[in-house]
N, C-alpha and C positions, 0 to 999 in steps of 0.2 A: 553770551550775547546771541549764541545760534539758536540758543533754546529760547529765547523771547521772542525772537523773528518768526521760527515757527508757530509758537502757540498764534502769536496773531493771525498769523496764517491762518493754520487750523481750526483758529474760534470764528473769522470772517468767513469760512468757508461754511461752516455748519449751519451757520445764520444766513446762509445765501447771501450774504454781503457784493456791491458789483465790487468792491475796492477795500482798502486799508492801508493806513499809514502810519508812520513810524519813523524815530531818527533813525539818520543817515551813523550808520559804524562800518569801521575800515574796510572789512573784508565780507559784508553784506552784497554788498553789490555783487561780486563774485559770486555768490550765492544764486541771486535775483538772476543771474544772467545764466548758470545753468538750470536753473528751470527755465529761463525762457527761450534756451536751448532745444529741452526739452519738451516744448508746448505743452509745461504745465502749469503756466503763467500768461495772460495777452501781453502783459509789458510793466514797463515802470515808468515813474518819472522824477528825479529828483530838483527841489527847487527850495533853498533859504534851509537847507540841511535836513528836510525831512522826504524822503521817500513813500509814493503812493505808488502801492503796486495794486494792477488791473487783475482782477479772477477770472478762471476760464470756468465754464462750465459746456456742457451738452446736455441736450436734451432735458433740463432744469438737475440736474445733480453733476456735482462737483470731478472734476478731471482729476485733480489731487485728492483722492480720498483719504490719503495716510503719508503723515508728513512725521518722522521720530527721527531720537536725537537715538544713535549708539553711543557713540562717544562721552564719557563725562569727566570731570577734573579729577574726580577721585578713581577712576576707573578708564583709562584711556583702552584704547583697543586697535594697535596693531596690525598689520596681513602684508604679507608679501605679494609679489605679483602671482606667486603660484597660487596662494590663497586666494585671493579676489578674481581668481581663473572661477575658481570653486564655487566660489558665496554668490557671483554675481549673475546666474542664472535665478538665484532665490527671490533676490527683491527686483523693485523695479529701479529705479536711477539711485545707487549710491556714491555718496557725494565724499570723495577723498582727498584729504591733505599732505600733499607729498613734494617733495624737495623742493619739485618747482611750478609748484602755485597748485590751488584749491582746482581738480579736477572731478569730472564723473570717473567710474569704475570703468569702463570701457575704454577709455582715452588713456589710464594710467596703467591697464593692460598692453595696452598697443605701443607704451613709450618703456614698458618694463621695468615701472615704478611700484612701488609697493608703498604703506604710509598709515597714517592716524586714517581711522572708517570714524567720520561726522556724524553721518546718519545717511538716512535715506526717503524717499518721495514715493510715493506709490499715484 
C-alpha cells in the first residue's frame, strides 16, 4: 500500500499536479503527516474515505524530488539504532517502522529504536 501512495505522489509531482487523491488506508496518514512534518507536503484533507493531498513545490520544481520504497515484502530491511546513526546522513527523511509507531530516522535515533527502513523522501 506504501508503494501506491508514493507512485501517486511521484507521478503528481512530475506532472506539476497542485494535488492528488487517493483512498484513505490505515497507516497512510501517518505517512502524510511526516512529510508534512517535514515540509514536503502543504497538507491533506480527508473526506467520505478518500485523501487529497496538497504539493509543495518552489520556484516551479517540486520539493519532493525522490520519493522510494526500501523496504519490500519479499525483501524487508532491517537497521538498528546504530545503523540508522550511519545511513541517515545519506538520505533525506527516512521513514521507519518501529515498535512504536511509523517514525522518521531522527526521531527513532533519539528514542533508541531501531526497526523495518520503509523508504525514504528526498
Amino acid at each position: 500500500m506504501l508503494s501506491r501512495i508514493f507512485n501517486k505522489l511521484r507521478n503528481s509531482l512530475v506532472v506539476y499536479h497542485f494535488s492528488t487523491s487517493f483512498k484513505e488506508v490505515g497507516f497512510c496518514v501517518k505517512i502524510l503527516d511526516l512529510l508534512w512534518k517535514e515540509n514536503l507536503i502543504r497538507g491533506y484533507t480527508k473526506k467520505n474515505g478518500l485523501i487529497t493531498v496538497l504539493l509543495r513545490y518552489y520556484d516551479g520544481s517540486p520539493i519532493c524530488c525522490r520519493l522510494t520504497i526500501l523496504s519490500r515484502p519479499r525483501d524487508r530491511l532491517y537497521l538498528s539504532s546504530l545503523d540508522l546513526c550511519r545511513l541517515s546522513q545519506d538520505f533525506g527523511v527516512l521513514i521507519v517502522s518501529t515498535p512504536k509507531g511509523i517514525m522518521t530516522a531522527e526521531s527513532a535515533i533519539r528514542k533508541g529504536d531501531g526497526g523495518e527502513i520503509l523508504g525514504y523522501a528526498l
